[in-house]
C-alpha positions in Angstrom: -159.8 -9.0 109.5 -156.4 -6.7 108.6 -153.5 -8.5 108.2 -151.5 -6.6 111.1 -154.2 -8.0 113.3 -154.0 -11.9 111.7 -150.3 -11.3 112.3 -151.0 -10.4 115.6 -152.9 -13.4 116.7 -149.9 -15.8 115.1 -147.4 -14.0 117.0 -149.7 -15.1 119.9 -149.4 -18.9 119.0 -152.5 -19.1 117.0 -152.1 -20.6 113.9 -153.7 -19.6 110.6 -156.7 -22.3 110.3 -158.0 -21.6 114.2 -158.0 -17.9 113.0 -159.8 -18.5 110.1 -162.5 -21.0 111.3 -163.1 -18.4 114.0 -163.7 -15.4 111.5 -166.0 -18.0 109.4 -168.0 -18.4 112.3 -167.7 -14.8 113.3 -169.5 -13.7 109.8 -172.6 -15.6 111.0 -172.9 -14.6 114.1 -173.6 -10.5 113.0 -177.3 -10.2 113.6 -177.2 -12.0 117.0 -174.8 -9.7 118.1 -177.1 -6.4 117.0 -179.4 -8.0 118.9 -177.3 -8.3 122.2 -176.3 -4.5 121.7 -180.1 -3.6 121.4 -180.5 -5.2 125.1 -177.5 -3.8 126.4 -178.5 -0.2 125.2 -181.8 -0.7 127.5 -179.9 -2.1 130.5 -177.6 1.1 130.1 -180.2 3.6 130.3 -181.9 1.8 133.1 -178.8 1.4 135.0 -178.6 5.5 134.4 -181.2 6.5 135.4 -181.5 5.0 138.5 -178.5 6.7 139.5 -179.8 10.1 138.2 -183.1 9.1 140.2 -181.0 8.3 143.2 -178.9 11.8 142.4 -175.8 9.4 142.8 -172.6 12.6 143.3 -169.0 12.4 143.9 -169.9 12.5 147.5 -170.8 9.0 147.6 -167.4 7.9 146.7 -165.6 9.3 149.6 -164.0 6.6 152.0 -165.9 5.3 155.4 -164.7 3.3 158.2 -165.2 2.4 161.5 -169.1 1.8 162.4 -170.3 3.5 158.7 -172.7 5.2 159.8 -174.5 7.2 157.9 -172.7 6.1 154.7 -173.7 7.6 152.1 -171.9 6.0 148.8 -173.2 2.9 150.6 -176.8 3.8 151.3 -177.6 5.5 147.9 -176.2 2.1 146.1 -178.8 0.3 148.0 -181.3 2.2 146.3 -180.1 2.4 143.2 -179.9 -1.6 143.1 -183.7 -1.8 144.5 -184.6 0.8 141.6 -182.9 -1.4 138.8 -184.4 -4.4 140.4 -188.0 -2.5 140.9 -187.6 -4.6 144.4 -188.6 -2.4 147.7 -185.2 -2.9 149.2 -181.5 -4.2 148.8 -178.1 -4.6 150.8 -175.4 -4.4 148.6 -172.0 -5.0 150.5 -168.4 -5.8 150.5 -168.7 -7.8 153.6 -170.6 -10.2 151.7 -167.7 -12.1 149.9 -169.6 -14.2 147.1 -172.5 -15.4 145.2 -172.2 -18.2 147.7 -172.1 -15.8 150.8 -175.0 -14.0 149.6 -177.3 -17.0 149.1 -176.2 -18.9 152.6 -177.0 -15.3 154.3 -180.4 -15.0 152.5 -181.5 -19.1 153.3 -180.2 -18.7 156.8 -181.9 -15.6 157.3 -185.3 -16.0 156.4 -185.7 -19.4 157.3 -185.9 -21.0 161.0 -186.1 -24.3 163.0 -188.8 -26.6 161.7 -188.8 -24.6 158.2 -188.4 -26.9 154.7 -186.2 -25.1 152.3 -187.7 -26.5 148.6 -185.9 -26.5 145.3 -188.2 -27.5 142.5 -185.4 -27.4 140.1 -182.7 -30.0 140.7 -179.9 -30.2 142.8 -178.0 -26.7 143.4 -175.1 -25.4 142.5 -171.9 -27.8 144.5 -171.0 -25.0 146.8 -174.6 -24.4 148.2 -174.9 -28.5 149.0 -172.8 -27.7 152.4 -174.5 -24.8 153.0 -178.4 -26.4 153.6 -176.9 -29.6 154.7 -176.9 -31.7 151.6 -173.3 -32.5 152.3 -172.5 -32.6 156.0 -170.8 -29.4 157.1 -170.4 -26.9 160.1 -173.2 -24.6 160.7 -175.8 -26.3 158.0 -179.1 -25.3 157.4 -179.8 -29.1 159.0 -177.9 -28.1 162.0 -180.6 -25.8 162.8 -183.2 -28.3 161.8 -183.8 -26.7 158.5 -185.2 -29.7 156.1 -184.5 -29.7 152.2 -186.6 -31.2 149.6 -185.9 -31.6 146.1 -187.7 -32.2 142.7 -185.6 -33.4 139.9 -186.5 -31.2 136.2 -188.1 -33.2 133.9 -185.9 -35.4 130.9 -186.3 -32.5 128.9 -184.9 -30.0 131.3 -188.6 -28.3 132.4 -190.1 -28.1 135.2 -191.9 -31.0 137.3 -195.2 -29.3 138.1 -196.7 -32.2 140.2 -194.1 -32.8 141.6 -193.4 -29.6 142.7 -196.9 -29.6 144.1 -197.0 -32.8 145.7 -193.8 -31.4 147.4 -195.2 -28.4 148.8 -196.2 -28.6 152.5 -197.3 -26.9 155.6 -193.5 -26.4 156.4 -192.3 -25.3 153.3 -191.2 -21.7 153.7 -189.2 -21.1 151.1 -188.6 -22.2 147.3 -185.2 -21.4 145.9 -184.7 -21.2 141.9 -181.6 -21.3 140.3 -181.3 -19.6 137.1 -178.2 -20.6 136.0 -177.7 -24.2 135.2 -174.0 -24.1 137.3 -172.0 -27.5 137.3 -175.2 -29.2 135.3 -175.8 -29.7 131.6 -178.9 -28.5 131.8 -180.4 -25.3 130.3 -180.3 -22.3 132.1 -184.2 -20.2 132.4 -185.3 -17.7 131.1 -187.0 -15.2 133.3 -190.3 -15.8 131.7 -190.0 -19.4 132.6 -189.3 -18.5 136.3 -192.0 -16.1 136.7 -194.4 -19.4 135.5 -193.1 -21.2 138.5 -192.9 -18.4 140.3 -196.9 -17.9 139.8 -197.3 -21.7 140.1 -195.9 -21.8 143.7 -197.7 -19.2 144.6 -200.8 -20.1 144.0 -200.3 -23.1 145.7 -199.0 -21.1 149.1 -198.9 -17.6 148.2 -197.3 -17.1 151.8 -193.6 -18.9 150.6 -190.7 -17.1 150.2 -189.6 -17.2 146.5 -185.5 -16.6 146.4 -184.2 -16.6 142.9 -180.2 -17.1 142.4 -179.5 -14.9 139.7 -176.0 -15.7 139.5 -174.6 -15.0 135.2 -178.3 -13.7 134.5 -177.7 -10.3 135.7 -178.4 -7.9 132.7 -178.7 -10.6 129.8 -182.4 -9.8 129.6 -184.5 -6.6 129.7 -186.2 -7.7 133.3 -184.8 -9.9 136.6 -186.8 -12.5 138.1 -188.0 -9.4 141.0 -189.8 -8.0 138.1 -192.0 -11.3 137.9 -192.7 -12.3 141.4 -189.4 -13.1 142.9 -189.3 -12.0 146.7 -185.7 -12.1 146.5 -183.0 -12.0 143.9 -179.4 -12.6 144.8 -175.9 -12.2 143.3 -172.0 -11.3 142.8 -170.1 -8.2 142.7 -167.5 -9.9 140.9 -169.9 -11.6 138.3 -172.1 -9.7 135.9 -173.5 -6.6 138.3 -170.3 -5.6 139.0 -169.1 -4.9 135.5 -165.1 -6.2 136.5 -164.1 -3.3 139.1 -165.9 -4.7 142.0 -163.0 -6.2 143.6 -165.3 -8.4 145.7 -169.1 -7.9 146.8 -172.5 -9.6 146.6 -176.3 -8.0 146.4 -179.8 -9.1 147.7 -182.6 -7.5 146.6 -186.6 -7.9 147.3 -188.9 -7.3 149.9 -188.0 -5.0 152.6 -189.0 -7.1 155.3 -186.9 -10.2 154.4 -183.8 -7.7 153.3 -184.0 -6.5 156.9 -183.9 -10.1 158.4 -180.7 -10.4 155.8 -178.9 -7.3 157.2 -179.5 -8.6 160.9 -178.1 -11.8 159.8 -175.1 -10.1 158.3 -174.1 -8.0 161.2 -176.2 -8.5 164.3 -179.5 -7.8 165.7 -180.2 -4.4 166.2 -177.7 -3.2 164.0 -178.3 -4.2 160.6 -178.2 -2.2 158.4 -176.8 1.0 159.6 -172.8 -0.5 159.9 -170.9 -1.7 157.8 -168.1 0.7 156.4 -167.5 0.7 152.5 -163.7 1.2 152.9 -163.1 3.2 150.0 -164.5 1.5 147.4 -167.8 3.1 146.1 -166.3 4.5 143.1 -165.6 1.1 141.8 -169.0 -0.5 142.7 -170.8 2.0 141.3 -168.6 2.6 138.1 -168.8 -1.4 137.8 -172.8 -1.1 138.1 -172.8 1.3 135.1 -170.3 -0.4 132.8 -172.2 -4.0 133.4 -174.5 -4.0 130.6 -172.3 -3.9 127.8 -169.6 -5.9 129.9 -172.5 -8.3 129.9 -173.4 -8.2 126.1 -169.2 -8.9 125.7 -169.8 -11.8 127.6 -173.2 -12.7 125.8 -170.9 -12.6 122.6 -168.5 -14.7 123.7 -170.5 -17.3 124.9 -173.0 -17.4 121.8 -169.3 -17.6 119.6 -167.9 -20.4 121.6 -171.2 -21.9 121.1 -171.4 -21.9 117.6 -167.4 -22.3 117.4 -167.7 -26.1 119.3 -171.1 -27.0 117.9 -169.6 -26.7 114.5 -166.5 -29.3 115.6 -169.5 -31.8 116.8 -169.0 -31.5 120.5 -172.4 -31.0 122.6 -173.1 -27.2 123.7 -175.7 -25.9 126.2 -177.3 -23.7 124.9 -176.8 -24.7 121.6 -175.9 -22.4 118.7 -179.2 -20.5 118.3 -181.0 -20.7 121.2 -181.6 -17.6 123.2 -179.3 -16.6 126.0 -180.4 -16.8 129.8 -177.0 -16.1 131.4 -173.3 -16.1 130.5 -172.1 -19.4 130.6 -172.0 -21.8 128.0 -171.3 -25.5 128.4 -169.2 -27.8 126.6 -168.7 -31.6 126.7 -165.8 -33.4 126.0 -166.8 -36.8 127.1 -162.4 -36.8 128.6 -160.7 -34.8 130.8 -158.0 -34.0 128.4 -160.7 -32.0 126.5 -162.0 -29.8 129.6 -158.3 -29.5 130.6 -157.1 -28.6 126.9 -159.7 -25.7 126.8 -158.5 -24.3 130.5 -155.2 -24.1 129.3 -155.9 -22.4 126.6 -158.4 -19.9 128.3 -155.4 -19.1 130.2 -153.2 -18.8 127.9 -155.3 -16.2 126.4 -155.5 -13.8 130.0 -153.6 -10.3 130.2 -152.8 -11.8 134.0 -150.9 -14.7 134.8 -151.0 -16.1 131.1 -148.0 -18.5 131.7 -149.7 -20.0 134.5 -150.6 -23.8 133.7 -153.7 -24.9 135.6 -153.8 -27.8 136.7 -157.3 -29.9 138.5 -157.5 -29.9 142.6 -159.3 -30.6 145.3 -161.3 -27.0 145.5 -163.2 -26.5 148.9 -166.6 -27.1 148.8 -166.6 -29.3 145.5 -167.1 -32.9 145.5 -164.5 -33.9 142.7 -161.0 -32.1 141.5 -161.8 -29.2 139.7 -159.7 -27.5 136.9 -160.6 -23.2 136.8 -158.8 -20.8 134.4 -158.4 -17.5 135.3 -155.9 -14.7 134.2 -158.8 -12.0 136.7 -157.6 -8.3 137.5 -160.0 -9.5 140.2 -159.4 -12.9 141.9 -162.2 -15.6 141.0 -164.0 -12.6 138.8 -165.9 -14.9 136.5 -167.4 -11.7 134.5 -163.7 -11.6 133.5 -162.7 -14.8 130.9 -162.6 -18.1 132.4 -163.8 -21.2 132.2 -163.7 -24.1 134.9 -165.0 -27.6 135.1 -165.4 -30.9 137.3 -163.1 -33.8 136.3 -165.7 -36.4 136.2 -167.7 -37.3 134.0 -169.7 -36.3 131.4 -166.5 -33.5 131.6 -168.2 -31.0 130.5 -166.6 -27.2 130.9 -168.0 -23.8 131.9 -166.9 -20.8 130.1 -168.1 -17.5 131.1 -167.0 -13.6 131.2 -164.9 -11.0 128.9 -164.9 -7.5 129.9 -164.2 -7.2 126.1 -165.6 -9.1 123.1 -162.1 -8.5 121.0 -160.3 -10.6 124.7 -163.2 -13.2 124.7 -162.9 -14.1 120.6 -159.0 -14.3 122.0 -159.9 -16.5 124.4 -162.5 -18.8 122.9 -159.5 -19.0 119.6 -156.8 -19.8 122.1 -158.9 -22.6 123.5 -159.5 -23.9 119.7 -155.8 -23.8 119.2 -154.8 -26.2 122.7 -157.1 -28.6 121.7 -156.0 -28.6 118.2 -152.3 -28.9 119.5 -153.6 -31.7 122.0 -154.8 -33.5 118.3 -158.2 -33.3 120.4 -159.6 -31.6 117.6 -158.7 -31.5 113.9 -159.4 -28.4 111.7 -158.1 -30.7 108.1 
């Protein structure tokens, strides 16, 4: 590191020793990163050419309202996504206004009265618990007598195979996998490991719907869950696919028959798919698309470096140090709430937007416990973009995700260090 740039960092309130631990850590950490690049290079080219396949033109950019019909920015997206997702269709829209939108639309669109909705690998992310009925809310799966069963992972974090089978019945009609481990402290899978489950299931009732969340996976690995048996794989705009200039979105993509039963669900029978305006902003979902691999691998770094960064101070990390990397997020447990709400700060601290914001825990909607989030987001609640987030209660563990940049998520992971040093939560002597 150059001394104008060490300067730089303590003009930024981050002492010497934070800055110096990090670039120790940083020296190690080389080959993993060729690595990442060497994955981001392939998801580059394959994001590429799908838009030369799909003879993507400026013409696709130009603003639609009203009905949008006959979009065409809108339309040619849709097949891009299915090409990078080698899926037979997708629906790729701003009316769908998160990775929790997306799922709810996909569940409540492929599934009917008397249906059981099956998750073979623990309890879901918190936001989707109101959504089947887990948590009593308006307009449930269980309102529409929609049934949910569940099969814990195993102590080791795999996969309960007899359970799983015991579990499938005659009404199970579809099996949702979440790849990312979410608000758990549990590993996150690797697509090879859902395709196993995926085949598993299958063989067992080759009729059920398979819908993976693939929420933070998007791009870490050379293939997506579609690529090995998925029906349906669903995401964000404003997490990995949407490389940090979709300024709000979500994606399904799979079969054509259960993306059609999603776009009648999103607008209204006999409509689906052919309104829907874009409003202007194709450039940005497209130009987002074809930045998010290497917006990814700065994320990938960032994570693995936080990782290795905490590990090294003793504090449990999921996924550890070297393990390979199945999404963006990496977990890390304080065992207090002073820790979790040490590293927000600091992750905050470190954002080119609202920087001298202090966040503080609250009662977030749809979450069971006060929840502490930091982040300074071009994009509102982009968690491609640095932040990091976390449940007060126990084991306080937090989530830290995103970077458009590897240089702003070393900043941030180093501004994090130096809170909790300040906090005397962590000593560097």
């Amino acid at each position: 590191m150059s001394l104008i740039t060490e300067e730089l960092y303590r003009q930024m309130g981050i002492r010497r020793s934070v800055v110096t631990f990090g670039e120790s850590v940083c020296e190690e950490l080389k080959e993993r990163f060729d690595a990442i690049d060497a994955i981001a290079e392939y998801n580059q080219l394959k994001v590429i050419h799908a838009m030369q396949k799909n003879r993507v033109s400026d013409a696709c950019f130009q603003f639609a309202s009203g009905y949008g019909y006959d979009d065409l920015g809108r339309d040619t997206l849709e097949k891009v996504y299915a090409d990078i997702f080698h899926t037979e269709d997708a629906l790729v829209r701003p009316q769908i206004t998160c990775g929790t939108h997306a799922l709810s639309l996909a569940l409540a669109a492929n599934l009917r009265p008397g249906d059981e909705l099956l998750s073979p690998a623990g309890k879901p992310y918190d936001t989707l618990e109101e959504v089947i009925g887990i948590r009593p809310s308006k307009g449930s799966l269980a309102e529409y007598g929609i049934t949910y069963s569940q099969v814990d992972l195993l102590e080791n974090g795999s996969f309960d195979y007899e359970a799983i089978r015991r579990a499938i019945n005659e009404k199970t009609r579809l099996v949702t996998i979440q790849r990312s481990k979410g608000y758990q402290t549990r590993p996150s899978f690797s697509v090879k490991q859902i395709g196993e489950l995926i085949a598993f299931v299958k063989e067992i009732k080759p009729e059920v719907i398979v819908m993976v969340d693939n929420c933070y996976g998007e791009f870490v690995e050379t293939i997506e869950p579609s690529d090995v048996g998925a029906d349906m794989v669903v995401g964000s705009l404003i997490k990995n696919p949407g490389g940090g200039l979709a300024p709000i979105g979500g994606y399904i993509a799979g079969r054509k028959d259960l993306i059609e039963n999603c776009s009648y669900r999103l607008t209204s029978p006999g409509l689906g798919k052919e309104v829907g305006a874009s409003l202007g902003i194709m450039q940005s979902f497209y130009q987002g698309l074809f930045l998010a691999p290497t917006v990814t691998a700065s994320a990938l770094k960032g994570a693995i470096f936080a990782a290795n960064i905490y590990e090294r101070l003793s504090f449990p990390v999921i996924p550890d140090g070297t393990e390979d990397r199945h999404d963006i997020i990496q977990a890390v447990t304080f065992g207090k709430p002073e820790g979790v709400i040490a590293f927000c700060r600091g992750i905050q601290a470190a954002a080119p937007v609202d920087s001298y914001v202090t966040p503080e825990p609250w009662a977030m909607p749809g979450y069971d416990s006060d929840v502490i989030m930091a982040a300074g987001a071009f994009v509102q609640g982009s968690s491609i973009e640095l932040s990091a987030d976390g449940p007060i209660k126990p084991p306080y563990a937090v989530y830290f995700q995103g970077g458009l940049t590897w240089p702003h998520a070393k900043l941030g992971i180093l501004m994090s260090l130096e809170y909790l040093v300040r906090e005397e939560i962590v000593s560097l002597s």
